[in-house]
DSSP file (Angstrom, degrees, kcal/mol; ACC not computed):
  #  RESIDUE AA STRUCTURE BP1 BP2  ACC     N-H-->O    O-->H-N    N-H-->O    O-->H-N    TCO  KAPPA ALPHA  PHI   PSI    X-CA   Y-CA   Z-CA
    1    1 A X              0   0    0      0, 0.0     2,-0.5     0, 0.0     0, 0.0   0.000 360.0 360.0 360.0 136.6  -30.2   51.2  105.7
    2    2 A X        -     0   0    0      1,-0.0     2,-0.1     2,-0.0     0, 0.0  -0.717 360.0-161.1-100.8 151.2  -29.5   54.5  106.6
    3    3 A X        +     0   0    0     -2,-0.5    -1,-0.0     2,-0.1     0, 0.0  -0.398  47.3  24.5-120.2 170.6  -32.0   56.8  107.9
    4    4 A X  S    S-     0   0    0     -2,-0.1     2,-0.1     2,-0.0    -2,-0.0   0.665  79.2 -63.3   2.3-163.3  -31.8   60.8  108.1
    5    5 A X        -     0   0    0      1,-0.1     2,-0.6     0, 0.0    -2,-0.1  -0.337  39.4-130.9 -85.8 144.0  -30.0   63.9  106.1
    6    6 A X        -     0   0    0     -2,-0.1    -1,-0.1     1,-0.1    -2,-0.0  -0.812  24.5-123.3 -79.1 115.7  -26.1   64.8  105.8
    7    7 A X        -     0   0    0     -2,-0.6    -1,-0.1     1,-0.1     0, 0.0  -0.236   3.1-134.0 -15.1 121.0  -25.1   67.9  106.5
    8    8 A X  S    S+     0   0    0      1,-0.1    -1,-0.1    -2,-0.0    -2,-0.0   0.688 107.4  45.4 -76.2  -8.7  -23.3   70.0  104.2
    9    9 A X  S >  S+     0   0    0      2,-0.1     3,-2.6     6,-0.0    -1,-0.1   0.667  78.2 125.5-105.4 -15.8  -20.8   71.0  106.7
   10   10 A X  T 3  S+     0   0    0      1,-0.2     3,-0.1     0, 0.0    -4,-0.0  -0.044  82.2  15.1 -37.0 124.5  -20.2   67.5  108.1
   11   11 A X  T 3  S+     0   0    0      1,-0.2     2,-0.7     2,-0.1    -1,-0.2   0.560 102.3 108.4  69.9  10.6  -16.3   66.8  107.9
   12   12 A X    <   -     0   0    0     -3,-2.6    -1,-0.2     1,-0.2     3,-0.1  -0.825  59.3-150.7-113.1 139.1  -15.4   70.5  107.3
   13   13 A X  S    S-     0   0    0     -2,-0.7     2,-0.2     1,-0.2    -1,-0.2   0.989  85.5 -11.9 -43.2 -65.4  -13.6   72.8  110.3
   14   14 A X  S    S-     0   0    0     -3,-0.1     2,-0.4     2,-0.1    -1,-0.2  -0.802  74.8-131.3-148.7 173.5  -15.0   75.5  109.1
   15   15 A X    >   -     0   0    0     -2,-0.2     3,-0.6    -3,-0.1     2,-0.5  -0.969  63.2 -11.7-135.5 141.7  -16.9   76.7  105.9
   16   16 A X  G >  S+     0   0    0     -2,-0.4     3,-0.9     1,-0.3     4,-0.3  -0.757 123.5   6.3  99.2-112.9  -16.9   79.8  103.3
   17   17 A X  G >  S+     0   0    0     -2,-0.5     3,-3.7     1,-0.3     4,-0.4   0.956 107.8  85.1 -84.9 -53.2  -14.3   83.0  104.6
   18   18 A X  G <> S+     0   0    0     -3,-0.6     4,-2.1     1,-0.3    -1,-0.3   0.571  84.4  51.9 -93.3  16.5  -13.0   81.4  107.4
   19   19 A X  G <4 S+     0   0    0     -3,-0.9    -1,-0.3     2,-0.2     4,-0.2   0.824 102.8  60.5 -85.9 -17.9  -10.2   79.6  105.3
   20   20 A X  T X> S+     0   0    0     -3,-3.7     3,-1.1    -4,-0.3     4,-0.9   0.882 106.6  47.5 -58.6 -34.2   -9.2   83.0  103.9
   21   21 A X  H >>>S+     0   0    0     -4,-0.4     4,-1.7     1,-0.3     3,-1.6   0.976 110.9  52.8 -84.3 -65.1   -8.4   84.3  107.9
   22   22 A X  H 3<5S+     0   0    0     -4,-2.1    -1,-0.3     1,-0.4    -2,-0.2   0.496 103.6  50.8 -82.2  24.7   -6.5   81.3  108.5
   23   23 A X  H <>5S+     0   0    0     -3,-1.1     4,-1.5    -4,-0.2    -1,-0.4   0.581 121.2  43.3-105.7 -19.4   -4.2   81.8  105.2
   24   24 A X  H <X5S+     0   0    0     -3,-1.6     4,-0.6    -4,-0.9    -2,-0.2   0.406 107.5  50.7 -75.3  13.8   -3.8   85.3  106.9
   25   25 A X  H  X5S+     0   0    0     -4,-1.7     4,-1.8     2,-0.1    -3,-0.2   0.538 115.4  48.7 -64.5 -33.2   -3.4   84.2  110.2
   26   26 A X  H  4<S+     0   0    0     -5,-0.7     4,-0.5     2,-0.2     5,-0.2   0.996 109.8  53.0 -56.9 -61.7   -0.8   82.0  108.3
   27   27 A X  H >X S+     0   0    0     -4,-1.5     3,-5.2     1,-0.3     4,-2.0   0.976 111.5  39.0 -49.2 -78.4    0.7   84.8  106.5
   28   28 A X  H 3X S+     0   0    0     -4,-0.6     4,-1.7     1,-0.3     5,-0.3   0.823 111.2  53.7 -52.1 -27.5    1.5   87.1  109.0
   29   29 A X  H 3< S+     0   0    0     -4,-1.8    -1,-0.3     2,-0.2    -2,-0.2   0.339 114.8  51.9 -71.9   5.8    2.7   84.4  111.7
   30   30 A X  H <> S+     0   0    0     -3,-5.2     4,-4.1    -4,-0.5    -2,-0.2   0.831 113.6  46.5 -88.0 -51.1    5.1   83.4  108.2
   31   31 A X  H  X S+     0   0    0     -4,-2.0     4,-2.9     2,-0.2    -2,-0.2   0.752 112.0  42.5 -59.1 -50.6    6.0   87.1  108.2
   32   32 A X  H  X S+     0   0    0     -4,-1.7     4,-2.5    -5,-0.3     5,-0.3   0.933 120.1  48.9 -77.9 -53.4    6.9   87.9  111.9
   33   33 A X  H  > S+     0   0    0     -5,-0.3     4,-0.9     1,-0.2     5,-0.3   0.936 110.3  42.4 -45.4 -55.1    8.8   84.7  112.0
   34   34 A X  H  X S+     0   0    0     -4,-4.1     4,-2.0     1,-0.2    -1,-0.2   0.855 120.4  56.0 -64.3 -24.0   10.8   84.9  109.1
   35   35 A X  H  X S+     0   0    0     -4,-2.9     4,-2.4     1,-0.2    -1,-0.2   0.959 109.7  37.9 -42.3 -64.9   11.1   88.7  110.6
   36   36 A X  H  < S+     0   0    0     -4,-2.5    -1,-0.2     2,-0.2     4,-0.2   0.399 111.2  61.4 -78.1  -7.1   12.3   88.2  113.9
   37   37 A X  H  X S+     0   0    0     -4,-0.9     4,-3.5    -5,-0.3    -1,-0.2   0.722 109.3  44.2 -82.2 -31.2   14.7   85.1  112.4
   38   38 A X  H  X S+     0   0    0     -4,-2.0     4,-3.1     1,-0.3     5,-0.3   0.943 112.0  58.6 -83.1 -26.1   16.7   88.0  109.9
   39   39 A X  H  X S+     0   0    0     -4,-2.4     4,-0.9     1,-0.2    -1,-0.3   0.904 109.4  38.0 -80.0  -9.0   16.6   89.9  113.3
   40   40 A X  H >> S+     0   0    0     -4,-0.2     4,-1.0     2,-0.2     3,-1.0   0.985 113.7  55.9 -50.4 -63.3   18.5   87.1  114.9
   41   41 A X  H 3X S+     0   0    0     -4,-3.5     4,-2.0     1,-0.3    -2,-0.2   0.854 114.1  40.0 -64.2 -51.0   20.7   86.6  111.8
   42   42 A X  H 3< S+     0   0    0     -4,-3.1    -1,-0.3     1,-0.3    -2,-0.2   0.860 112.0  56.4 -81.8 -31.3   21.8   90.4  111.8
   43   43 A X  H XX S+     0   0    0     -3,-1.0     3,-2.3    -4,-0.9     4,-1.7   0.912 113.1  40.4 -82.5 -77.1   22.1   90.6  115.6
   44   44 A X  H 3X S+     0   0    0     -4,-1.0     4,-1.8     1,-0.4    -2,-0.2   0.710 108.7  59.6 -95.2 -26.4   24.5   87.7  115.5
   45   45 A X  H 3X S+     0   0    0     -4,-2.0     4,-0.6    -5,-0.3    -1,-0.4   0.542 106.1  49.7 -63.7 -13.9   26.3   89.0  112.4
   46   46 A X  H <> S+     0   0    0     -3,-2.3     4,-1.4     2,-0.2    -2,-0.2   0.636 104.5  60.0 -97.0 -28.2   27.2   92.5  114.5
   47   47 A X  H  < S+     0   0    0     -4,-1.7    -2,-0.2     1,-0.2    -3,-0.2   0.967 115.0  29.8 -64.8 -81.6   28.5   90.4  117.2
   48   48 A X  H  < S+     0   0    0     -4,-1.8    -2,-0.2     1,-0.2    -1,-0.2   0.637 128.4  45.6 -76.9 -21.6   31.3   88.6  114.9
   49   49 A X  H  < S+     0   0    0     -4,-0.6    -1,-0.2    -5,-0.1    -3,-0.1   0.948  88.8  78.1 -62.3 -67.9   31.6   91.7  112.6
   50   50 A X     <  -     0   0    0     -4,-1.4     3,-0.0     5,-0.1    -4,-0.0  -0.242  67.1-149.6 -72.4 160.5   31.8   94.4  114.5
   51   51 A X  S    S+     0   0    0      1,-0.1    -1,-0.1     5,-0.0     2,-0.0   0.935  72.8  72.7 -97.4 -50.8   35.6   95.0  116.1
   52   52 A X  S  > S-     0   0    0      1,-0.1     4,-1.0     4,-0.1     3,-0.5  -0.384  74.0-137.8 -84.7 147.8   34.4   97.1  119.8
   53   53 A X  H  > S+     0   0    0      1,-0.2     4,-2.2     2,-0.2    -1,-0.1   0.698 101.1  56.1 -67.6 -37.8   32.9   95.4  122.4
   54   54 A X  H  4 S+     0   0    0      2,-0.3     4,-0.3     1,-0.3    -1,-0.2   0.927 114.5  40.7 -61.4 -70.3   30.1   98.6  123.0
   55   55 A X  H >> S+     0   0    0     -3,-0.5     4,-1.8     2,-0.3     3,-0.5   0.800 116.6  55.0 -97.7 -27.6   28.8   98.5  119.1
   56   56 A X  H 3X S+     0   0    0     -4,-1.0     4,-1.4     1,-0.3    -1,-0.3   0.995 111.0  41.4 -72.3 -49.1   29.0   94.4  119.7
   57   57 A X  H 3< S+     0   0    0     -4,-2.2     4,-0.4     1,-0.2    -1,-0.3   0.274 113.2  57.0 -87.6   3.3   26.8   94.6  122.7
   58   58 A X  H <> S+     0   0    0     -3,-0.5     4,-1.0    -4,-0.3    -1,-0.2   0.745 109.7  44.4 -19.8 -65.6   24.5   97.3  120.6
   59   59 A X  H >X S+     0   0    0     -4,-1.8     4,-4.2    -3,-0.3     3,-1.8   0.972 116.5  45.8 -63.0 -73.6   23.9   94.9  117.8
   60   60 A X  H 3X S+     0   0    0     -4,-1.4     4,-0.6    -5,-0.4    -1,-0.3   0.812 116.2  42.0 -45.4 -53.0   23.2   92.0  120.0
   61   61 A X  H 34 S+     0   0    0     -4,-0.4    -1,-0.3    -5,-0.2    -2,-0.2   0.606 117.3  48.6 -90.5   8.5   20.9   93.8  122.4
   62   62 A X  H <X S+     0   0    0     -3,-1.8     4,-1.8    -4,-1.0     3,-0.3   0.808 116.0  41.8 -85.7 -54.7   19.0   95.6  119.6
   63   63 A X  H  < S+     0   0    0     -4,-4.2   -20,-0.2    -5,-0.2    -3,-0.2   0.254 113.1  49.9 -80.0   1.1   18.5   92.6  117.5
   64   64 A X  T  < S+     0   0    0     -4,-0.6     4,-0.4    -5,-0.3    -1,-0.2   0.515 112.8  47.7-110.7  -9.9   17.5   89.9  120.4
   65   65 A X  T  > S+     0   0    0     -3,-0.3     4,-3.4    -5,-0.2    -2,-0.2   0.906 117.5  44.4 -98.0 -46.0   14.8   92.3  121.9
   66   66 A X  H  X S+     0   0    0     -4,-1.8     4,-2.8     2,-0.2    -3,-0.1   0.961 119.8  43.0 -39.3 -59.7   13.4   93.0  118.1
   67   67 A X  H  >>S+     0   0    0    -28,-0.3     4,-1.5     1,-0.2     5,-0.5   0.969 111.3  49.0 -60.5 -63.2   13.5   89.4  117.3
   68   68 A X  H  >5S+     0   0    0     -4,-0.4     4,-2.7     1,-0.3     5,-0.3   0.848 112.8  49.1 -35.1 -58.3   12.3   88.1  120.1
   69   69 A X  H  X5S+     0   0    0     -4,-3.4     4,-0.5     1,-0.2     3,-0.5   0.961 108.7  52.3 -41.7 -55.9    9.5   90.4  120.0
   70   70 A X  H >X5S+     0   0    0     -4,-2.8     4,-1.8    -3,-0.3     3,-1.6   0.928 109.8  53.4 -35.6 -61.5    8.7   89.7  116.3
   71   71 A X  H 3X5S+     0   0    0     -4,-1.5     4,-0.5     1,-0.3    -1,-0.2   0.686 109.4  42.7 -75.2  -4.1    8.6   85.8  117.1
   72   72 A X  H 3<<S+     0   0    0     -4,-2.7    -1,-0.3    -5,-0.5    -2,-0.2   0.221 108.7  60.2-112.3  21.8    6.3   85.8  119.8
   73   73 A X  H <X S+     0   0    0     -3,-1.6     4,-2.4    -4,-0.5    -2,-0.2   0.523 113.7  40.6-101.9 -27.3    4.1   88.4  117.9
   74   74 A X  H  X S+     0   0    0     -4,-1.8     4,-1.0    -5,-0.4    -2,-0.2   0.799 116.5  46.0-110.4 -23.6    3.9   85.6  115.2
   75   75 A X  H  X S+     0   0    0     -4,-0.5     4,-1.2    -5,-0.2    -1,-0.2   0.757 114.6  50.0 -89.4 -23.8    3.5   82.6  117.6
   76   76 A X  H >> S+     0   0    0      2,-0.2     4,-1.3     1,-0.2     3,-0.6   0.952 109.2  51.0 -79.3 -43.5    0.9   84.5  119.5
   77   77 A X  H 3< S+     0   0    0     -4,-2.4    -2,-0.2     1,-0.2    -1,-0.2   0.641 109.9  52.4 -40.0 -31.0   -0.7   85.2  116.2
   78   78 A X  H 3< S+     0   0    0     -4,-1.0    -2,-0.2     2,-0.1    -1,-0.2   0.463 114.6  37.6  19.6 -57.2   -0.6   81.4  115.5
   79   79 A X  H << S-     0   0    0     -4,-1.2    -2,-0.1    -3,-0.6    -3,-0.1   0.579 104.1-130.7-108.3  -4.1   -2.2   80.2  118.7
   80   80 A X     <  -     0   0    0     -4,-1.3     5,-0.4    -5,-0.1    -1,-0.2  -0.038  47.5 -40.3  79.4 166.9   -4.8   82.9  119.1
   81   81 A X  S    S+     0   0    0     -4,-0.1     2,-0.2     4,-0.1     3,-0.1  -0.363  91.7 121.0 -64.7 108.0   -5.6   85.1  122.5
   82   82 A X  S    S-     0   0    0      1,-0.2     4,-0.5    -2,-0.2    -2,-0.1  -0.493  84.7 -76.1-154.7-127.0   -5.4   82.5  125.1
   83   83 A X  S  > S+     0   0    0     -2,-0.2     4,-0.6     2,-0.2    -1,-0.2   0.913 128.2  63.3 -73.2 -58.5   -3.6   81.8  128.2
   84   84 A X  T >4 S+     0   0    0      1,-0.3     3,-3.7     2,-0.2     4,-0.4   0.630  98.6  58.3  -7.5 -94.5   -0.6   80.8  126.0
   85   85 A X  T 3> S+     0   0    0     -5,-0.4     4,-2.4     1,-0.3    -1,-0.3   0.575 108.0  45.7 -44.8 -47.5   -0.6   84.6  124.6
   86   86 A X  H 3> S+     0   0    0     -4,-0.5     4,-0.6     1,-0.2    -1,-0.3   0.894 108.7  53.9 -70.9 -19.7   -0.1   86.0  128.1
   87   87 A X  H XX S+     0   0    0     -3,-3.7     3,-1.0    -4,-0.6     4,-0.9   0.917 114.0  40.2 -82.6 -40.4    2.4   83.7  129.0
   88   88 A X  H >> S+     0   0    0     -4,-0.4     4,-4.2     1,-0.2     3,-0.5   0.972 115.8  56.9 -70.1 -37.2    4.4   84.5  126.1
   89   89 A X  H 3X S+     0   0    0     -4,-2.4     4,-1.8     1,-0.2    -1,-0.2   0.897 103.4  53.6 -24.9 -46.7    3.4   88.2  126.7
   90   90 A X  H <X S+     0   0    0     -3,-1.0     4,-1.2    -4,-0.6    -1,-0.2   0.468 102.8  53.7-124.1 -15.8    4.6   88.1  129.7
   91   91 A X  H <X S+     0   0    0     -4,-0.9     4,-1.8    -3,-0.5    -1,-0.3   0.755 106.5  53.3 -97.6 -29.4    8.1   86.8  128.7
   92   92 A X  H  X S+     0   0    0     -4,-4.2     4,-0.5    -5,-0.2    -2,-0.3   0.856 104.3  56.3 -61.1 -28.2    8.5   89.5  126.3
   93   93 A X  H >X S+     0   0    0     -4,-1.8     4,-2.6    -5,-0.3     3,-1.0   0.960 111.3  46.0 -30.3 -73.9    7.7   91.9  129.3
   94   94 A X  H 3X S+     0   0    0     -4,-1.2     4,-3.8     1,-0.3     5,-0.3   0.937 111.1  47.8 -50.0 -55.4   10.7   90.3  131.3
   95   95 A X  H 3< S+     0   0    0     -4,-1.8    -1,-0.3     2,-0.3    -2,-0.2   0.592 104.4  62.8 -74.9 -14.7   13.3   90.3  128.5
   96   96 A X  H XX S+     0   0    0     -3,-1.0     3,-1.1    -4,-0.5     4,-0.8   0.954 115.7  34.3 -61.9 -62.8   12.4   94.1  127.7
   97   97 A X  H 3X S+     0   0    0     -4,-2.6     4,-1.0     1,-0.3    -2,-0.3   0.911 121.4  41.6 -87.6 -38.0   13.6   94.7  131.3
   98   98 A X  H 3< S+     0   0    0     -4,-3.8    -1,-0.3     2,-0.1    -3,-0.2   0.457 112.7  55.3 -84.2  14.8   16.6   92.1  131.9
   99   99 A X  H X> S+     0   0    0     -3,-1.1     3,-1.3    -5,-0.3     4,-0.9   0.910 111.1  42.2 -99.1 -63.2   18.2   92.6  128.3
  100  100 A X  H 3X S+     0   0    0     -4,-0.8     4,-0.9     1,-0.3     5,-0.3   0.661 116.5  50.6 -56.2 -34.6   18.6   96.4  128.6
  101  101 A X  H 3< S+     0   0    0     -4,-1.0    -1,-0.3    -5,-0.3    -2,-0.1   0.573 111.9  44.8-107.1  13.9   19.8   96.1  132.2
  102  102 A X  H <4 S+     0   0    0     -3,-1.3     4,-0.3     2,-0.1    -2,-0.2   0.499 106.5  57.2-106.3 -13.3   22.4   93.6  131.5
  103  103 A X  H  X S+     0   0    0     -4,-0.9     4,-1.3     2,-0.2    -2,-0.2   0.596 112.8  43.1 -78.5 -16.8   23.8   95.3  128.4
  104  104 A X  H  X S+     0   0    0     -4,-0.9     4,-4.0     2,-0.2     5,-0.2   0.805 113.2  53.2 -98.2 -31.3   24.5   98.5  130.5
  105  105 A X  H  4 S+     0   0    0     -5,-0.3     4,-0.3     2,-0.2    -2,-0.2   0.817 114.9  41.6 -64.4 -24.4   25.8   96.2  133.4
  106  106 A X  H >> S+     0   0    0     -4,-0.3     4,-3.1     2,-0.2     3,-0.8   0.859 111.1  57.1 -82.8 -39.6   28.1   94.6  130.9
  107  107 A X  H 3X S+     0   0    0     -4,-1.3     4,-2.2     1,-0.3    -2,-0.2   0.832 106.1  52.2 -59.8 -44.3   28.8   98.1  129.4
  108  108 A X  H 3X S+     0   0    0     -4,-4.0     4,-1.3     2,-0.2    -1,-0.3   0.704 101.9  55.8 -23.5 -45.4   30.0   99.1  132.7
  109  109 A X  H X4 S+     0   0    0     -3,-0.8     3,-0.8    -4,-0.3     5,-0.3   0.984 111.0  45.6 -84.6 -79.6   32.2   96.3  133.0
  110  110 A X  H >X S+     0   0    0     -4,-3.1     4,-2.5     1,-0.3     3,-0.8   0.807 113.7  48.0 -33.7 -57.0   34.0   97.4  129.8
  111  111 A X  H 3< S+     0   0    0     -4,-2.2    -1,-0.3     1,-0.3    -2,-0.2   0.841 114.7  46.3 -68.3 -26.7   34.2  101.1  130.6
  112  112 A X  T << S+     0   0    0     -4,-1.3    -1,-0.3    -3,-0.8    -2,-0.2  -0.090 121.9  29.6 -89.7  24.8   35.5  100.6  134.0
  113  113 A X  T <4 S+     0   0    0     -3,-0.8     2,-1.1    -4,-0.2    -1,-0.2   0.553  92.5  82.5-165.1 -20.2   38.0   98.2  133.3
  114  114 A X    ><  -     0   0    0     -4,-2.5     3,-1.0    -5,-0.3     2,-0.5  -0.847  52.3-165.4 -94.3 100.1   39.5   98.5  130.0
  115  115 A X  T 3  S+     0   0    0     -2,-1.1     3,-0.2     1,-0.2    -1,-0.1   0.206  82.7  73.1 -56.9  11.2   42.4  101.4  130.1
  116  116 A X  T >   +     0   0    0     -2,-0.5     3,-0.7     1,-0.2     4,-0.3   0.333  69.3  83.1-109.4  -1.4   42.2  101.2  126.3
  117  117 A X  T <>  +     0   0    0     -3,-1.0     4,-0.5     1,-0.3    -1,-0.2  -0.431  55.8  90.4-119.8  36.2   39.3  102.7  125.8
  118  118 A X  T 34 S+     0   0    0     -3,-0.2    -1,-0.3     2,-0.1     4,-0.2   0.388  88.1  59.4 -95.5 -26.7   40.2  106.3  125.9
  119  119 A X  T <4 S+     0   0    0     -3,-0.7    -2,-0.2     2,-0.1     3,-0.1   0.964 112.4  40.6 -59.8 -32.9   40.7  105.9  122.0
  120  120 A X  T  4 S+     0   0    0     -4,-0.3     2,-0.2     1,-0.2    -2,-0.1   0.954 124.4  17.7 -51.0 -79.6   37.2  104.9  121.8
  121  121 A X     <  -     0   0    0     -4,-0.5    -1,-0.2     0, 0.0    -2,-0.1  -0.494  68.6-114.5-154.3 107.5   35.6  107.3  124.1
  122  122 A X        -     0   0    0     -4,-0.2     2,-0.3    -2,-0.2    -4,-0.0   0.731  40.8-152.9 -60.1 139.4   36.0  110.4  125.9
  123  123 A X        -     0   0    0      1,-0.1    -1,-0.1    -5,-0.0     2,-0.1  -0.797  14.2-109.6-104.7 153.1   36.0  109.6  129.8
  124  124 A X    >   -     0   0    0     -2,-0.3     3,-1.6     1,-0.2    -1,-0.1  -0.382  45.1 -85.2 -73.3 159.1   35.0  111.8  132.7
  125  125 A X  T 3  S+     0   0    0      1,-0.2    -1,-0.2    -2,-0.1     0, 0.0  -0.046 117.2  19.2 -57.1 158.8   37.3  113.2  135.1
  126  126 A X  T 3  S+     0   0    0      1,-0.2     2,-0.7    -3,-0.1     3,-0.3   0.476 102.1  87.3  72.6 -20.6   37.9  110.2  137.9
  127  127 A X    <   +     0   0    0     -3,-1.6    -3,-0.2     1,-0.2    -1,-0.2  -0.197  36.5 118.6-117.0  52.8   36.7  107.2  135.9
  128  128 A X  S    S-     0   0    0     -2,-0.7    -1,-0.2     2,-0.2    -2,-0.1   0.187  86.7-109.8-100.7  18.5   39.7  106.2  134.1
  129  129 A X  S    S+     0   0    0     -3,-0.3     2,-0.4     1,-0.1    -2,-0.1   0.494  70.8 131.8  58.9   6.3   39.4  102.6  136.2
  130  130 A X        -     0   0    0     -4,-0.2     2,-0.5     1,-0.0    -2,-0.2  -0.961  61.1-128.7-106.7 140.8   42.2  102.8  138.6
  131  131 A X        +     0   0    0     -2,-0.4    -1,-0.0     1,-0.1     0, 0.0  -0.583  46.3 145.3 -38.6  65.4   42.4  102.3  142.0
  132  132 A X              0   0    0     -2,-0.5    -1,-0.1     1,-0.3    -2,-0.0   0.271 360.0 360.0-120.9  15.5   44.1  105.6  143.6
  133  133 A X              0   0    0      0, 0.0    -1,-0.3     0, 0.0    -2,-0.0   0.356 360.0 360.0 -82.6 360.0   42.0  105.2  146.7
């Protein structure tokens, strides 16, 4: 025989609103993913599209720094404020600064080395990549 009262709340997480927050905690970690996936998808679609290497390396570093944000805005929404969230924080931090400074390092590489690239775009006196030194 059993002896004292049941709970109403016995076997439930959580009771009343807070399953409405987590179907918008849902929604919006649906939203920033599915975001930050089309900003993949377009990102990798300017790469094979587009014909010069400058607008290819635009696309690409415009549309991996978006997405990326987007999908660790929606997995940090997802796991709540916790350590997690700073460590992914903290990788979006890094990849704002080494994406930007390795698309101009690449962009370098192109202007200073392709001799073809006066149809493209006006050069400064001196920097026409040859060696006259």
């Amino acid at each position: 025989m059993r002896t004292g009262r049941r709970t109403a709340s016995v076997g439930r997480k959580r009771g009343g609103d807070g399953s409405m927050a987590e179907w918008i905690r849902f929604a919006l970690t649906a939203a920033c993913l599915i975001a930050g996936v089309f900003c993949f998808a377009s990102a990798v679609t300017g790469v094979f599209r587009f014909g010069f290497i400058m607008n290819r390396m635009h696309a690409s570093g415009i549309g991996d720094t978006l997405g990326l944000f987007l999908v660790i805005a929606g997995l940090v929404i997802s796991s709540g404020i916790s350590f997690d969230s700073l460590k992914l924080a903290l990788l979006v931090f890094f990849m704002w600064f080494t994406s930007p400074v390795s698309a101009h390092f690449l962009g370098q590489i192109e202007y200073y080395s392709n001799r073809n690239l006066y149809r493209f775009v006006e050069r400064k006196e001196g920097t026409d990549g040859s060696d006259d030194d």
